[in-house]
N, CA, C and O atoms as a DFTB+ gen file, in Angstrom:
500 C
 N C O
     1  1     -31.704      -9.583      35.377
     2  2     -32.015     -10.425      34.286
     3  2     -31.295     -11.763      34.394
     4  3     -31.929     -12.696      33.902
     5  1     -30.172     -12.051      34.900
     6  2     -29.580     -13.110      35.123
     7  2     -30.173     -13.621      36.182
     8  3     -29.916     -14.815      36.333
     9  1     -30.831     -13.185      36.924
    10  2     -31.531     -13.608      37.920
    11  2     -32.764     -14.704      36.815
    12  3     -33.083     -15.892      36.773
    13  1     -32.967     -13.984      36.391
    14  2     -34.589     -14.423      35.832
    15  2     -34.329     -15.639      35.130
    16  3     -35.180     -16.528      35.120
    17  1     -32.795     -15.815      34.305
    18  2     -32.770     -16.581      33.500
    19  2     -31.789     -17.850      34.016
    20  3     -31.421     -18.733      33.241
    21  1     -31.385     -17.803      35.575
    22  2     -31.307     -18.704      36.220
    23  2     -32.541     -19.498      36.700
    24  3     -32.775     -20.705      36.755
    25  1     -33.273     -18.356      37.038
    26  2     -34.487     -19.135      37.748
    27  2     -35.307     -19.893      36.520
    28  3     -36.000     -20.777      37.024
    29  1     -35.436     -19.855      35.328
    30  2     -35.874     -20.283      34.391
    31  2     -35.374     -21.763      33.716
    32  3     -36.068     -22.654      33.227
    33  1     -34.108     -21.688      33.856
    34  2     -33.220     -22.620      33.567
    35  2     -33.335     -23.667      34.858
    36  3     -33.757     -24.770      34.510
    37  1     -33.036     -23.539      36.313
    38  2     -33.719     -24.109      37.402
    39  2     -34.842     -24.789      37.182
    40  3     -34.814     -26.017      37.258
    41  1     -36.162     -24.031      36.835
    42  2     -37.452     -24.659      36.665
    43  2     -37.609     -25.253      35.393
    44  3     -38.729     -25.708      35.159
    45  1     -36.725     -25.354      34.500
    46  2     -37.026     -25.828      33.459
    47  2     -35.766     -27.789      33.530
    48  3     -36.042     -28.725      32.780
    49  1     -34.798     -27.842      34.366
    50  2     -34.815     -28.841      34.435
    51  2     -35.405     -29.502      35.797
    52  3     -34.929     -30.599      36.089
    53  1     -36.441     -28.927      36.707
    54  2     -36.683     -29.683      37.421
    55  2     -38.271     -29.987      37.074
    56  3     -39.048     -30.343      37.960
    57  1     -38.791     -29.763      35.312
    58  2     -39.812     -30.116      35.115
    59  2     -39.218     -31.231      33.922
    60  3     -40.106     -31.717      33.222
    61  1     -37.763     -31.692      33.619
    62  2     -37.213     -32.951      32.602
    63  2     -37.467     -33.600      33.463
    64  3     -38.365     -34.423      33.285
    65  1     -36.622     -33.512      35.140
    66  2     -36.071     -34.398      35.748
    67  2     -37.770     -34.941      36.042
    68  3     -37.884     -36.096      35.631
    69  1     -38.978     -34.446      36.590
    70  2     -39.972     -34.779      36.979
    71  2     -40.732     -35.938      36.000
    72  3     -41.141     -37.086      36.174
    73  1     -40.667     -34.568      34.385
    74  2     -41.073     -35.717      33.683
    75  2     -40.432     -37.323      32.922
    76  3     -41.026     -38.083      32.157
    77  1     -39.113     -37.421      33.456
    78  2     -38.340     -38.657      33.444
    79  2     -38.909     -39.674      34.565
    80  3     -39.453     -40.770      34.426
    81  1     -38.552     -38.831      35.881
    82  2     -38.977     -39.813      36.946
    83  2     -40.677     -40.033      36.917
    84  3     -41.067     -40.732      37.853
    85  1     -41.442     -39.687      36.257
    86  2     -42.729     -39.621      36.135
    87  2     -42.858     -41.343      35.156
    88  3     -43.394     -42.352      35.615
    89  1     -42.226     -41.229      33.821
    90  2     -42.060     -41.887      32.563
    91  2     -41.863     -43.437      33.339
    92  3     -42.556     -44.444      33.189
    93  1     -40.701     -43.239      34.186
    94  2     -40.188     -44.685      34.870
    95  2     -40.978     -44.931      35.807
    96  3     -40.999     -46.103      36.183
    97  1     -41.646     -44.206      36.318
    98  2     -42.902     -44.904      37.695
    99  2     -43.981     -45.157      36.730
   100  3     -44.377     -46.316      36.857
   101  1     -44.593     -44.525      35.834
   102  2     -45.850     -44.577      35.096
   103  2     -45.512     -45.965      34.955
   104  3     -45.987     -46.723      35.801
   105  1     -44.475     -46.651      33.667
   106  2     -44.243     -47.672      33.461
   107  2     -44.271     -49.015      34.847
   108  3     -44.422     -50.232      34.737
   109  1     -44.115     -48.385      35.750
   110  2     -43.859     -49.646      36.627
   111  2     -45.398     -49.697      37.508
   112  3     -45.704     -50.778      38.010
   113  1     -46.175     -48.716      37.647
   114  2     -47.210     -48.526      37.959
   115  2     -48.280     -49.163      36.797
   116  3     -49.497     -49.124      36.980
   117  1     -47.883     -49.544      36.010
   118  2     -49.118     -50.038      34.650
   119  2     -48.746     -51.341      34.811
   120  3     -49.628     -52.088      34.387
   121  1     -47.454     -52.130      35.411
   122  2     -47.051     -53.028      35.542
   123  2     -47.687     -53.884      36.651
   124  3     -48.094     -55.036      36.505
   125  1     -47.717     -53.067      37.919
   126  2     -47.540     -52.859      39.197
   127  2     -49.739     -53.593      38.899
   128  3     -50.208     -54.644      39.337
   129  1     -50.443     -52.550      38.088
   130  2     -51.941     -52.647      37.419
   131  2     -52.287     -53.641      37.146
   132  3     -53.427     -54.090      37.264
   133  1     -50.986     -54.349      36.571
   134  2     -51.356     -55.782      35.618
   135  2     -51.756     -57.073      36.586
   136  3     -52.764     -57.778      36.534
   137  1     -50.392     -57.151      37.664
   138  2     -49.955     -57.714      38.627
   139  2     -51.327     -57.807      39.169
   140  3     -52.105     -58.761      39.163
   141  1     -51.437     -56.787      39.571
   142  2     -52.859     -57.013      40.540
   143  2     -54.433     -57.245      39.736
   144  3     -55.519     -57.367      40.303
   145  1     -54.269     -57.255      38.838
   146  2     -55.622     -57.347      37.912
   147  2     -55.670     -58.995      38.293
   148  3     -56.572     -59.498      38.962
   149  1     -54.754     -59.580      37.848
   150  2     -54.144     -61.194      37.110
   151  2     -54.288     -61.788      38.987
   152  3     -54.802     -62.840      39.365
   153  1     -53.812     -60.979      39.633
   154  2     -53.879     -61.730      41.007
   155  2     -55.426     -61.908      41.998
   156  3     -55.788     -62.691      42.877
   157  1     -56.203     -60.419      41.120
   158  2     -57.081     -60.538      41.538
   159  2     -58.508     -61.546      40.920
   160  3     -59.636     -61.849      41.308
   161  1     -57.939     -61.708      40.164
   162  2     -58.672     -62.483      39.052
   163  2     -58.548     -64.272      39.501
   164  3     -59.367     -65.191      39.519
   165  1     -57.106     -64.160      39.823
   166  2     -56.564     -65.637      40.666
   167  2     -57.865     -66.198      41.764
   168  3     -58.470     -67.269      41.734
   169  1     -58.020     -64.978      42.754
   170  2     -58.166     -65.390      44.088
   171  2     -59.727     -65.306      44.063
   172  3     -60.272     -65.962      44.951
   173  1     -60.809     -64.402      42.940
   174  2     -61.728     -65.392      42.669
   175  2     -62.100     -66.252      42.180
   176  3     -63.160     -66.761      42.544
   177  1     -61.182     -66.875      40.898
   178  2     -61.203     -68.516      40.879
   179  2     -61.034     -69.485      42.267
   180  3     -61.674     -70.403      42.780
   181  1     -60.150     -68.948      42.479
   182  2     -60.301     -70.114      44.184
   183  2     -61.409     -69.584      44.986
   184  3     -62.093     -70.373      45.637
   185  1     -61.591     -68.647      44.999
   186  2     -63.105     -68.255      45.897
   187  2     -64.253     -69.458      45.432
   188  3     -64.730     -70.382      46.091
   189  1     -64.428     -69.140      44.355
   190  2     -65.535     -69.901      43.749
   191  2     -65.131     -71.584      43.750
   192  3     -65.974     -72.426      44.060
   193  1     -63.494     -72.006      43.296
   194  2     -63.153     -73.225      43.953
   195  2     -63.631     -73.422      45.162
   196  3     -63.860     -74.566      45.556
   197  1     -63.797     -72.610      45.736
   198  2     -63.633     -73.484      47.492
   199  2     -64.964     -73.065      48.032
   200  3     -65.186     -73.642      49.097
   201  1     -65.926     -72.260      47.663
   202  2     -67.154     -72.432      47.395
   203  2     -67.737     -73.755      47.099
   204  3     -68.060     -74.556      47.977
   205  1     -67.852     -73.943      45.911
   206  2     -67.928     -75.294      45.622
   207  2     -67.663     -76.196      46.598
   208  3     -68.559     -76.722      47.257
   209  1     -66.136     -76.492      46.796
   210  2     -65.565     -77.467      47.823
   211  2     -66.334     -77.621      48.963
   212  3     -66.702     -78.710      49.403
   213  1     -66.602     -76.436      49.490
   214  2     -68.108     -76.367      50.434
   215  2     -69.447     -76.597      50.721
   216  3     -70.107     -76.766      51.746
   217  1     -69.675     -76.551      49.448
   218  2     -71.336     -77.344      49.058
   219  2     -70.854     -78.772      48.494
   220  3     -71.928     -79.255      48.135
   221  1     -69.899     -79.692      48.217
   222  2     -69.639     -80.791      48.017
   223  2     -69.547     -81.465      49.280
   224  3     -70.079     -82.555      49.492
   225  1     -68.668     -80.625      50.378
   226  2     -68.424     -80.698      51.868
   227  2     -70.025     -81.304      52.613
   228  3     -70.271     -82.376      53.166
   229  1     -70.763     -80.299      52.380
   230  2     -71.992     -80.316      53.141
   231  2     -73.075     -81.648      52.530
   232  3     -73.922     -82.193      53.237
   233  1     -72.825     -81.971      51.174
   234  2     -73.884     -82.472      50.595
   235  2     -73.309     -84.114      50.676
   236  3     -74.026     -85.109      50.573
   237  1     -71.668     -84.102      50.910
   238  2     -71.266     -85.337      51.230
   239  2     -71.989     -85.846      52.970
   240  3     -72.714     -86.757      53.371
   241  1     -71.247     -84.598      53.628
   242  2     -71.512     -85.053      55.147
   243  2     -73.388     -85.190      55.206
   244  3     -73.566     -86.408      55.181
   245  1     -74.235     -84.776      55.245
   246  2     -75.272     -85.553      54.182
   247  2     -75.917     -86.711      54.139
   248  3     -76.806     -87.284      54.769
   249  1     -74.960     -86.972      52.866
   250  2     -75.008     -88.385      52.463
   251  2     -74.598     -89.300      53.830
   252  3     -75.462     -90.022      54.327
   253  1     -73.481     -89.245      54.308
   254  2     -73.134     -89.797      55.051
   255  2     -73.797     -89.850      56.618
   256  3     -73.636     -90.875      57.279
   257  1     -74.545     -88.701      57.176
   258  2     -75.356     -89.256      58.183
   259  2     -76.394     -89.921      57.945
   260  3     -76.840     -90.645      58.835
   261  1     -77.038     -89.840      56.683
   262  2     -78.208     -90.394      56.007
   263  2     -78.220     -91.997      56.165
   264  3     -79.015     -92.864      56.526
   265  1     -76.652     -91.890      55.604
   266  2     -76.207     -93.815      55.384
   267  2     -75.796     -94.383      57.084
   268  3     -75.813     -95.592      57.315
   269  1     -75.575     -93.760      57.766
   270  2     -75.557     -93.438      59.133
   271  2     -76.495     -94.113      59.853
   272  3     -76.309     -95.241      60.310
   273  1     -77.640     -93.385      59.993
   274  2     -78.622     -93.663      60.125
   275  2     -79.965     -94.723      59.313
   276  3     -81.179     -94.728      59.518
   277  1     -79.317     -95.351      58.582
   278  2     -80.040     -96.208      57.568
   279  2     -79.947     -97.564      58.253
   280  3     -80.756     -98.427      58.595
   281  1     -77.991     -97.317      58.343
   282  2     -77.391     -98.776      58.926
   283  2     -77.674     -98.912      60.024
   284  3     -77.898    -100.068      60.381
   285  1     -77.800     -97.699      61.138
   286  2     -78.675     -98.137      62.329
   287  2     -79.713     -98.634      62.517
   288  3     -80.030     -99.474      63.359
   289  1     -80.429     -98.037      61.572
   290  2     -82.036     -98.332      62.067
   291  2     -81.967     -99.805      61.552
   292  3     -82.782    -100.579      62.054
   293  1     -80.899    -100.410      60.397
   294  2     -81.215    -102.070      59.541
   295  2     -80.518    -102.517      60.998
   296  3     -81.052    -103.303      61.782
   297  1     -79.229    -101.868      61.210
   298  2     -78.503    -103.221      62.194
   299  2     -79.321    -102.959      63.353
   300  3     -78.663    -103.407      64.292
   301  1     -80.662    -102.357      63.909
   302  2     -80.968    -102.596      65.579
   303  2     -81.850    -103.570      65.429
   304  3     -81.986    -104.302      66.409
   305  1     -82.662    -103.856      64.241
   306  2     -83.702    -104.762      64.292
   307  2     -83.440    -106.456      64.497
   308  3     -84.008    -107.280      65.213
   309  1     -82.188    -106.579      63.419
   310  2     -81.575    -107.698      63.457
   311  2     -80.723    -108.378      65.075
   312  3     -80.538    -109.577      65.284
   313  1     -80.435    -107.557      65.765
   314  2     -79.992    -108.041      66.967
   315  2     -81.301    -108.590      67.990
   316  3     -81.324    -109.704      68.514
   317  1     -82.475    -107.435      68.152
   318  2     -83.701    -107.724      69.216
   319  2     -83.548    -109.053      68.581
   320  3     -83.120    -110.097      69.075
   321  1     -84.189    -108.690      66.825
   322  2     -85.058    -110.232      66.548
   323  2     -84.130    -111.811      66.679
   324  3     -84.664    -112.897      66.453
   325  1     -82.768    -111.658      67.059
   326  2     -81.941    -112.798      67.141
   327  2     -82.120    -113.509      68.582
   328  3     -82.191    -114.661      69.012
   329  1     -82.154    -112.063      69.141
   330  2     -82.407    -112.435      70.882
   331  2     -83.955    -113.011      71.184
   332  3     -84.240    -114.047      71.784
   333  1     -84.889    -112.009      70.574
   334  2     -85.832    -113.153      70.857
   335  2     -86.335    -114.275      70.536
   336  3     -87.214    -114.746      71.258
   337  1     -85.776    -115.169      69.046
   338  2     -85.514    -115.826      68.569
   339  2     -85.019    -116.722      69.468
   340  3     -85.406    -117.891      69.473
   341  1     -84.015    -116.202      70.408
   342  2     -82.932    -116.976      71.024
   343  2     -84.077    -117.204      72.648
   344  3     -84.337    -118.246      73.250
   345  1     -84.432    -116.082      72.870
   346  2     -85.194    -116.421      73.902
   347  2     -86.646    -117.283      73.969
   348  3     -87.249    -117.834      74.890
   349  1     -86.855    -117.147      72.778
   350  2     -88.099    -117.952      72.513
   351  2     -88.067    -119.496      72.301
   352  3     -89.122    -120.112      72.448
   353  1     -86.750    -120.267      71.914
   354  2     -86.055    -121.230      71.750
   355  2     -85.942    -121.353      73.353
   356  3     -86.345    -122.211      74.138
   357  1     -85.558    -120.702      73.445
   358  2     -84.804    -121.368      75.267
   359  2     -85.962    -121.297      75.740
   360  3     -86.307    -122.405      76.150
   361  1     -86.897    -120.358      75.912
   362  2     -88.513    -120.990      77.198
   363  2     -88.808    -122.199      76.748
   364  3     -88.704    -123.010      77.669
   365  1     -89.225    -122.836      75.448
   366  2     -90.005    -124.090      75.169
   367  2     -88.786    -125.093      75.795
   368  3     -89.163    -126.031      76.498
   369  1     -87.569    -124.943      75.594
   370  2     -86.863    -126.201      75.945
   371  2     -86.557    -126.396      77.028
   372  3     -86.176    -127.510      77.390
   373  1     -86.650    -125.255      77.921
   374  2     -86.372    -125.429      79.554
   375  2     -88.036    -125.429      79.924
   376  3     -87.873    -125.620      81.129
   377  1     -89.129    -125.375      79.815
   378  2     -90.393    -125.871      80.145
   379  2     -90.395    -127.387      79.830
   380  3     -90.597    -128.198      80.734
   381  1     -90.167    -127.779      78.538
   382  2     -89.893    -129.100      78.700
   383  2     -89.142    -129.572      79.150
   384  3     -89.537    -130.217      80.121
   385  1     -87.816    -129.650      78.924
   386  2     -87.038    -130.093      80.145
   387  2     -87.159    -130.092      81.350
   388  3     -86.299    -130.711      81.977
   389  1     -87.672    -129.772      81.708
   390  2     -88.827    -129.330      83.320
   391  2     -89.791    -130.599      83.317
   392  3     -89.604    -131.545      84.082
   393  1     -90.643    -130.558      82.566
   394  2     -91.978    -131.730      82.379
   395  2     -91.329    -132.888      82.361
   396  3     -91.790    -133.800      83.046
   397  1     -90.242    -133.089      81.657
   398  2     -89.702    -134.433      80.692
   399  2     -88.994    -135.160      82.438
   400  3     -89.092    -136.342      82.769
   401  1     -88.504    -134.341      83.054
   402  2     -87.658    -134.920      83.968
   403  2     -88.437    -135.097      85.385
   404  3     -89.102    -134.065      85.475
   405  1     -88.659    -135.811      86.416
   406  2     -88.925    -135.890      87.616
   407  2     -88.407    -135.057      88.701
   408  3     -87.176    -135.082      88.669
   409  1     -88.902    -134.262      89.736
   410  2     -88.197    -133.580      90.064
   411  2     -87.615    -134.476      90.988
   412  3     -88.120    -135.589      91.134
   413  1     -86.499    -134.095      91.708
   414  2     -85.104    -134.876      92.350
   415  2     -86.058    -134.827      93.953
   416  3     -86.978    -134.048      94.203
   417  1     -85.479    -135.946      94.901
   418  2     -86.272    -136.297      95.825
   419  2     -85.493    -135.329      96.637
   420  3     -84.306    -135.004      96.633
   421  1     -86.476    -134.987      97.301
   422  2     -85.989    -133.971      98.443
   423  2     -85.161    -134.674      99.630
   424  3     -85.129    -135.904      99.597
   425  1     -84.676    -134.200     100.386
   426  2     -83.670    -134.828     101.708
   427  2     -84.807    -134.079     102.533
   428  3     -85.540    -133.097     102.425
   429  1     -84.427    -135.489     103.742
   430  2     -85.392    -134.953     105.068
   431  2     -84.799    -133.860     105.800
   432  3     -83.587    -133.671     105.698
   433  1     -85.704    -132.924     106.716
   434  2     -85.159    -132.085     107.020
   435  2     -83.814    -132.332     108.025
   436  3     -83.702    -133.480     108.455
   437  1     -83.115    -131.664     108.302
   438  2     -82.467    -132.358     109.856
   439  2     -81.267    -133.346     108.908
   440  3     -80.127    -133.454     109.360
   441  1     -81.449    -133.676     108.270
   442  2     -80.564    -134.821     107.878
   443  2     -79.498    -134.150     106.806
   444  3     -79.810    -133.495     105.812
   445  1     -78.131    -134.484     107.264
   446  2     -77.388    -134.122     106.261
   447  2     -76.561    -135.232     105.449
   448  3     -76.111    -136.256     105.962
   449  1     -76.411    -134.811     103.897
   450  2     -75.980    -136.077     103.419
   451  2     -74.464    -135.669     103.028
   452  3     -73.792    -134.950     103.767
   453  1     -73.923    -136.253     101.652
   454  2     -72.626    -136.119     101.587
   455  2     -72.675    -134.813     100.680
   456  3     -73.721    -134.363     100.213
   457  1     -70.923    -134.047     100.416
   458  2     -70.934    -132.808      99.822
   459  2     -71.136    -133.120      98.209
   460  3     -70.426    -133.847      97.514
   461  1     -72.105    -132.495      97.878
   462  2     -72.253    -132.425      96.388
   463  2     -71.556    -131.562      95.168
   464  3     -71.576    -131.608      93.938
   465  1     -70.863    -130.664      96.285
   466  2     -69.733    -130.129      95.395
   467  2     -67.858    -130.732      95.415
   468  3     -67.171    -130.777      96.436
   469  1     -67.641    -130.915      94.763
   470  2     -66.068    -131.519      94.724
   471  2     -65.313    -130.034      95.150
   472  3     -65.826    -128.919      95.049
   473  1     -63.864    -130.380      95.684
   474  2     -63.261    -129.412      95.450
   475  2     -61.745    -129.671      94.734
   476  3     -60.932    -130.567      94.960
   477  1     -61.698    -128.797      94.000
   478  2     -60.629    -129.067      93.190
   479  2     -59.932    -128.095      93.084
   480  3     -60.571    -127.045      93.146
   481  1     -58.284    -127.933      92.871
   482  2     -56.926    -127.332      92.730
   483  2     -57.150    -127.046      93.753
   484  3     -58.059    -127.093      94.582
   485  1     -55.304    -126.428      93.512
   486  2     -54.485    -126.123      94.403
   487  2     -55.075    -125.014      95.605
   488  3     -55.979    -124.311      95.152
   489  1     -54.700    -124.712      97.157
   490  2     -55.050    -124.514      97.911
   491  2     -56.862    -124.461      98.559
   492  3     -57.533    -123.528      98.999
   493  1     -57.132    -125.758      98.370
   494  2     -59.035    -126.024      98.921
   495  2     -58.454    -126.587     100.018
   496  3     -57.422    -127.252     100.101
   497  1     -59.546    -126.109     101.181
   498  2     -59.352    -126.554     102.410
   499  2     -60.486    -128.025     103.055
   500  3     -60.335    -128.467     104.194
């Protein structure tokens, strides 16, 4: 009988001690619940932040090859049409300048005259 009422006394504080250490984890485990509710709650606000940030990302870059390509296609026209502008100016005035002037008398063959080029600076031979 002392047997029985050791073993009773045994199992009866290792069901305090359980339900103590039970009491102090429960509590830190509802804590432990909160923590992660609040954190998880965090990291889909930034999900959906940076979602966003991503379709702002895409709809800028976008915009920007759009304007890209706008300014190319305005700035290529303006260069041809300057050049041929420029080239179309220069044929009429070198055709006339051509007409307007006599051409220069030729030298006989065989005959050489003086040098028509100068030479100038340091080391000309």
């Amino acid at each position: 009988m002392k047997a029985t009422i050791k073993f009773l006394e045994l199992a009866f504080l290792v069901m305090v001690v359980t339900a103590v250490g039970c009491d102090q984890s429960k509590a830190e485990l509802d804590s432990t619940k909160q923590q992660l509710q609040s954190v998880t709650a965090e990291r889909d606000g930034l999900k959906t932040q940076l979602d966003t940030a991503k379709q702002q990302t895409a709809a800028l870059q976008a915009q920007v090859a759009d304007l890209q390509a706008k300014v190319a296609t305005a700035a290529a026209p303006a260069p041809d049409a300057k050049k041929e502008e420029a080239h179309a100016e220069k044929k009429p005035a070198k055709s006339k300048a051509a007409k307007a002037e006599p051409a220069a008398p030729a030298t006989p063959p065989g005959s050489t005259g003086p040098a028509t080029e100068t030479r100038k600076g340091r080391g000309h031979f």
